[in-house]
C-alpha positions, 0 to 999 in steps of 0.5 A, a space after each residue: 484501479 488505475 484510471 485517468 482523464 484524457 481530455 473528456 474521456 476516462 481511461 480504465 483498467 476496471 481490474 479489482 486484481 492488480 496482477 491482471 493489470 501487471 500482466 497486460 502491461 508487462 508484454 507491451 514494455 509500458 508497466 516501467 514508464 508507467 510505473 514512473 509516472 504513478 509514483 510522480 504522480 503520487 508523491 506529487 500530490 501527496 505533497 500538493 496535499 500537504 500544501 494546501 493544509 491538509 493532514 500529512 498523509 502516507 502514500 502508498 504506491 504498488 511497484 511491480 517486480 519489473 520497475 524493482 529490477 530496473 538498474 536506478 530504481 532507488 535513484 529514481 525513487 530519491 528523485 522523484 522524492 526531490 522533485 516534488 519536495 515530498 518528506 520520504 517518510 510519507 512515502 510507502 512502497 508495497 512489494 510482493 513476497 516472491 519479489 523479495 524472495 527472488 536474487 535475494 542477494 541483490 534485493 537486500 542491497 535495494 530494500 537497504 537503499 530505500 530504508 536509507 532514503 526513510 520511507 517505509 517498505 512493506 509487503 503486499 498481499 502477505 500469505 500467498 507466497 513462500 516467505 516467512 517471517 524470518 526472512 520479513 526481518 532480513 528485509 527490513 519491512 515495516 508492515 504486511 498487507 493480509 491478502 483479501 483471500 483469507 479476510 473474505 470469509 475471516 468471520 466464518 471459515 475457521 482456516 482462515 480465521 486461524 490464519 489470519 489471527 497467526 499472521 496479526 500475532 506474530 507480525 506484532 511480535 516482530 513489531 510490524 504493523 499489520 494492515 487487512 485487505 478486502 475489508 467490506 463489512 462489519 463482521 470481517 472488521 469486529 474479528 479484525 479489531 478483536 484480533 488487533 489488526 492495526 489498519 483495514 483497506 477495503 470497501 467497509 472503509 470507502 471505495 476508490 476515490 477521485 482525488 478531489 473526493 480524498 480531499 474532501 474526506 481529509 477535510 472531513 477528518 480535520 472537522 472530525 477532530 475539531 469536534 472532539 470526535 474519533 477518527 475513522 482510521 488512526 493513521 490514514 494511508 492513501 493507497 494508489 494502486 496501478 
């Protein structure tokens, strides 16, 4: 979701489906500009986070095939990073299969820039492409979003158990982290955490927050933790999606 506030007024693009959102914007030539300010904007509060005491927590920023492709897309990034003083290891970039899989020549030679930087890389919406695992260790990825089409119905739909339970065993022998989308209830997560799924993103856990409300639930883990008690998630990443 993407939202802001424009004076009194709330901008939004309800869409639970980023692509429908790449798809406005490609035609009208905002998805780039836009694209910079969502990963500013991010880093930026990120870091202001931190600044305010709050646990270090990574960031998560979709980049659409488009912005991937723009000559100085690994300058910006080093400058963005710069700017707002963010450590580039709190930073992640998610990017699709068929991203990677196109000139993969000259996507190799970015992906290797940005692994330089130290930030992590990983792919999103894992299982609706062409990839595979060969070619997730050419590209350096850390870890690999299960796409919501195979965890809606994990619980009861044996292909999609079978398939899911694949991608987390030889995602792990490759030693990449393994994060579900779409996760909305307890059953979906038993079958996950049975498997040893590393990390869930989806209603279950929260809806979208505002920032001020993320602020209140890293607060609330910092309680959490002080009274001795087990965090919701090991290692919570804010996921800022366009």
């Amino acid at each position: 979701m993407l939202h802001q506030n424009v004076d009194k007024f709330l901008v939004c693009i309800p869409f639970r489906n980023k692509l429908v959102i790449f798809r406005i914007l490609r035609p009208s030539g905002l998805i780039v500009p836009i694209g910079e300010w969502v990963l500013r904007t991010a880093c930026s509060q990120a870091r202001k986070w931190q600044d305010d005491g709050l646990p270090a927590v990574s960031i998560a920023v979709n980049v659409s095939a488009v912005q991937f492709r723009q000559q100085g897309f690994c300058a910006l990034v080093r400058s963005v990073l710069r700017e707002t003083g963010l450590a580039a290891q709190y930073l992640e970039l998610e990017l699709t299969e068929s991203l990677l899989l196109a000139n993969a020549d000259v996507t190799l030679s970015v992906l290797r820039e940005l692994k330089s930087m130290g930030l992590t890389l990983a792919i999103d919406d894992f299982g609706t492409g062409y990839s595979n695992f060969t070619s997730l260790r050419q590209f350096g990825v850390s870890k690999l979003k299960i796409d919501r089409s195979f965890i809606g119905d994990v619980a009861t739909n044996t292909d999609d158990s079978v398939i899911t339970a694949a991608i987390i065993s030889m995602a792990k022998s490759l030693r990449l982290k393994v994060i579900a989308e779409g996760v909305e209830n307890e059953k979906q997560m038993s079958f996950l955490r049975a498997h040893h799924c590393d990390e869930i993103q989806g209603y279950h856990f929260s809806k979208p927050l505002a920032v001020d409300k993320v602020a209140a639930k890293l607060r609330g883990n910092i309680a959490e933790m002080h009274a001795g008690r087990e965090l919701a998630a090991d290692n919570l990443t804010v996921n800022l999606v366009r």
